[in-house]
C-alpha positions in Angstrom: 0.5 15.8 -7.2 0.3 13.4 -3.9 0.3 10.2 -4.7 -1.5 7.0 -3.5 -1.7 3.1 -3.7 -4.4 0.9 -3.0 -4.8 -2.8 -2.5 -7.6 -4.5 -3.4 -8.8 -2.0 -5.8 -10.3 -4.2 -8.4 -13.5 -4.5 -6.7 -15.3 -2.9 -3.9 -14.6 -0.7 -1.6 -10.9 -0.7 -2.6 -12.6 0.4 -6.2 -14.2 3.4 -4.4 -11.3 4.5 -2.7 -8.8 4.3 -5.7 -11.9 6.7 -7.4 -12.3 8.7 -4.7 -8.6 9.8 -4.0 -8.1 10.1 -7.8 -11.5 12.5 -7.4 -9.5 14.4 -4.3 -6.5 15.1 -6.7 -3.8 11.9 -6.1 -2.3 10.0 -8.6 -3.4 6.5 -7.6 -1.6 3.3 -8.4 -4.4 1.0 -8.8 -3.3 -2.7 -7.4 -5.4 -5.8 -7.2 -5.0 -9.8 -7.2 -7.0 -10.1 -9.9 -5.1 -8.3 -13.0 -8.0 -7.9 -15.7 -9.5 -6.1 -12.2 -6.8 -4.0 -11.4 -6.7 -3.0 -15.5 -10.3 -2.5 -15.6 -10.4 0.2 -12.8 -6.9 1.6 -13.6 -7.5 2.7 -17.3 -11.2 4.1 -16.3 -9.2 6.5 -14.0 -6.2 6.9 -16.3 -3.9 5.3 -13.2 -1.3 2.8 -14.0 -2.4 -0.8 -12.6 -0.7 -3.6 -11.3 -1.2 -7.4 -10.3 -0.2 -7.6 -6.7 -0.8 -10.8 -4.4 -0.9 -9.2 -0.6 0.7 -12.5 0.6 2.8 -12.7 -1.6 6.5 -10.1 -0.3 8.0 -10.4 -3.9 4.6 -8.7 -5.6 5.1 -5.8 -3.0 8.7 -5.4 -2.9 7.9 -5.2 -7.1 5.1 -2.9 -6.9 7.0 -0.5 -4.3 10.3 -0.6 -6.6 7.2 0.6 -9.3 6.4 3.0 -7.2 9.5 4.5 -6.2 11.0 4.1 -9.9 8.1 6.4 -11.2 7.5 8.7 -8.4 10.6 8.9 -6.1 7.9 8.4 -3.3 4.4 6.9 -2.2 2.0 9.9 0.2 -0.5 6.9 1.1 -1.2 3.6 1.3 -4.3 1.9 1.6 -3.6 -1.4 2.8 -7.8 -2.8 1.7 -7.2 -6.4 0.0 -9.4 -8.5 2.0 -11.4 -11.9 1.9 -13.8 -13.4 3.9 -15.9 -17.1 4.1 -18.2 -17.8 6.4 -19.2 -21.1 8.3 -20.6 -22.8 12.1 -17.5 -22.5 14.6 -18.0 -26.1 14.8 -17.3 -27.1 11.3 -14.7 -24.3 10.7 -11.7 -26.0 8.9 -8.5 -25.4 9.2 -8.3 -24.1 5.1 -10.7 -21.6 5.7 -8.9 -20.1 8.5 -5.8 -20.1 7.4 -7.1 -18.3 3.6 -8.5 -15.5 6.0 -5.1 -15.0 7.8 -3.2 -15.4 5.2 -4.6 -12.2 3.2 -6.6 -10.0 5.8 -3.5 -10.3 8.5 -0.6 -11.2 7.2 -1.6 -9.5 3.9 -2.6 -6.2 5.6 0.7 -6.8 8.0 3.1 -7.4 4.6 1.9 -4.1 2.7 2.3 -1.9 5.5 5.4 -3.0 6.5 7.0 -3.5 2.7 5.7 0.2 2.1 6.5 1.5 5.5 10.5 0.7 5.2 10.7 2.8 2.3 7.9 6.1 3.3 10.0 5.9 6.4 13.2 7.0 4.5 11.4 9.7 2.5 11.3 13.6 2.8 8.5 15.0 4.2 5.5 16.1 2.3 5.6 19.5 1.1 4.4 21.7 3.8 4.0 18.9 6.6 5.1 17.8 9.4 4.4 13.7 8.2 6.7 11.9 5.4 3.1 9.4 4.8 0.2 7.8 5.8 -1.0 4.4 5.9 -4.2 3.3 6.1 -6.0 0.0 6.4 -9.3 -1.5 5.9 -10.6 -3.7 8.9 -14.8 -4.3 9.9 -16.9 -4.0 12.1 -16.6 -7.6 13.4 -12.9 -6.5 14.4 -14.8 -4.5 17.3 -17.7 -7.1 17.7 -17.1 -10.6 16.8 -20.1 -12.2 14.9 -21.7 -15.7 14.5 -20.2 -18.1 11.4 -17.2 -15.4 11.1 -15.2 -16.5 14.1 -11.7 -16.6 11.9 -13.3 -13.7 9.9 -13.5 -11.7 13.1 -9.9 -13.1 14.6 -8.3 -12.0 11.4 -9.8 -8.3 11.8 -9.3 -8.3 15.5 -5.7 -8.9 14.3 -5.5 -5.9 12.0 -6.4 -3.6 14.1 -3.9 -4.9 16.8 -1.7 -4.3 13.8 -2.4 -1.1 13.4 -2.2 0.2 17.0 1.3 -1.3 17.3 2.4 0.0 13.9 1.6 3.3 15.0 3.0 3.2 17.8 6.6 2.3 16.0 6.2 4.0 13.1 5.7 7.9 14.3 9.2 8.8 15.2 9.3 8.4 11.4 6.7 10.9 10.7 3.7 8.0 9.6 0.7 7.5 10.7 -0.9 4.1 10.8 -5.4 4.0 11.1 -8.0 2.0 10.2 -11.2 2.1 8.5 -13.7 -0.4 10.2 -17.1 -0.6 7.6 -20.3 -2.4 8.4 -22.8 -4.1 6.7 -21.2 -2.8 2.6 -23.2 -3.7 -0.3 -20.5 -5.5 -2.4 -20.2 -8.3 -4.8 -18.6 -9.9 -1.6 -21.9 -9.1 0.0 -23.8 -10.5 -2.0 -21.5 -13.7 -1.5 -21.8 -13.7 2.2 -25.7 -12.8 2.3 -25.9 -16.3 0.4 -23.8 -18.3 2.7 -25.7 -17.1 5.8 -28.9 -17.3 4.1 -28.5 -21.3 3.4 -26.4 -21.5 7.1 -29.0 -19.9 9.4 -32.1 -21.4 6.6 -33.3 -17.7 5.7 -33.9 -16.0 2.7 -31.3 -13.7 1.2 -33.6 -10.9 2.0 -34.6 -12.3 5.5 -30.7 -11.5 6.0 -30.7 -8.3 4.6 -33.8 -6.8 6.7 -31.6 -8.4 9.4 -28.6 -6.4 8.3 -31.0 -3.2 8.1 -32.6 -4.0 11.3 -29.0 -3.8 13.3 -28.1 -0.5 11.4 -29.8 2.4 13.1 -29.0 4.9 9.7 -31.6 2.1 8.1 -29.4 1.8 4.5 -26.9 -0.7 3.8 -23.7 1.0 3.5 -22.2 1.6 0.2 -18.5 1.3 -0.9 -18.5 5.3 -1.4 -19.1 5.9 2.6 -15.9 4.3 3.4 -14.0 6.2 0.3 -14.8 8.8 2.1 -13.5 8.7 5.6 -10.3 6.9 3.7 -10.3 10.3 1.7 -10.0 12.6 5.5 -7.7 10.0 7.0 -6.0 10.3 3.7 -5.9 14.0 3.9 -4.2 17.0 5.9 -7.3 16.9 8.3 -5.9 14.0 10.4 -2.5 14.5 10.0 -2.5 14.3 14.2 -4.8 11.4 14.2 -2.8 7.4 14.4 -3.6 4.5 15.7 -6.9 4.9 15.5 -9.9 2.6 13.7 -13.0 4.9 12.7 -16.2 3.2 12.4 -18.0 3.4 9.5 -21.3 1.6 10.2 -24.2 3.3 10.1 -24.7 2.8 14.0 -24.5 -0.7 13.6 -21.9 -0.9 16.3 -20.9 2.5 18.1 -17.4 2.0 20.7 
């Protein structure tokens, strides 16, 4: 059985994709900041669960020593812990930047490369021509910067510069290194940031939603299941010749 860990899986999209591999037949090591998260989602699936801090090296370096204790190897890694605020460009502080950095950049930057030093060492997988993959989540405003998400944005921007490069370094070791970039995701931290820019720009939440559905030509609001599954072909032997590459998963709401 392949196996797989995911960050940020208490919640969310990182939920769906700890589900969704465990659907597509991986034993998935379900981690998360938030313990009584990670627990939640990991007994539901029968997975084993962890507490791990993205910006935090020693709860990596743990959960890969975990990892490698248990199953001599990890197939995939879904690098998906994010965070996000939002506020005017002009009242940004420096906190708030900083707190998106800190976990969507250098975060996504420690759990690839804290994994990567050890899938680089592996055997290959059975019957391929790769030793792993690693995959991260990005967004859509890492392709299109938006209004009151200007460290939001930079942060993204800076994952998928992340990614490119990793790739880049990392095939002459048999890896692959892509991205996920989701839109407009109905989420608990949706429903957090439909607030903010509701009391921000003086609309109603709902005012912000049509908004949301008015810049998505598909005409839905994405659900965390639509990005489990393009994680689930970048996760499988389908894109084994696919790296350093972000696929958009938006609805339309931004086409490259």
């Amino acid at each position: 059985m392949p196996n797989a860990l995911v960050t940020g899986a208490g919640t969310g999209i990182g939920e769906a994709i700890a589900r969704r591999l465990v659907r597509d037949g991986f034993k998935v090591w379900v981690t998360d900041r938030d313990a009584e998260a990670a627990r939640r989602v990991g007994e539901s699936l029968g997975m084993p669960h962890l507490r791990v801090d993205v910006t935090r090296r020693e709860d990596l370096e743990a959960a890969r020593e975990r990892v490698y204790a248990e199953d001599g190897r990890l197939d995939v890694l879904v690098a998906n812990a994010g965070v996000s605020t939002m506020n005017r460009f002009l009242d940004l502080t420096e906190e708030e930047w900083d707190f998106n950095f800190a976990v969507n950049a250098k975060g996504t930057f420690l759990t690839l490369q804290t994994f990567a030093r050890a899938m680089a060492a592996q055997p290959l997988m059975p019957g391929r021509e790769l030793r792993g993959k690693l995959i991260a989540t990005a967004s859509m405003a890492a392709r299109q910067a938006a209004p009151l998400l200007a460290h939001y944005s930079a942060s993204k921007f800076a994952v998928l510069g992340l990614v490119q490069a990793a790739a880049k370094e990392l095939a002459p070791y048999r890896l692959t290194v892509n991205a996920v970039n989701p839109g407009f995701v109905r989420t608990s931290m949706q429903e957090r940031e439909v607030a903010w820019e509701a009391a921000l720009r003086g609309l109603t939440p709902e005012e912000v939603i049509q908004d949301y559905l008015r810049q998505t030509p598909l005409g839905r609001l994405e659900t965390p299941e639509d990005v489990a599954g393009v994680v689930s072909f970048l996760a499988g032997p389908d894109s084994d010749f696919l790296t350093g590459e972000a696929l958009e998963v938006n609805g339309g709401a931004w086409i490259f």
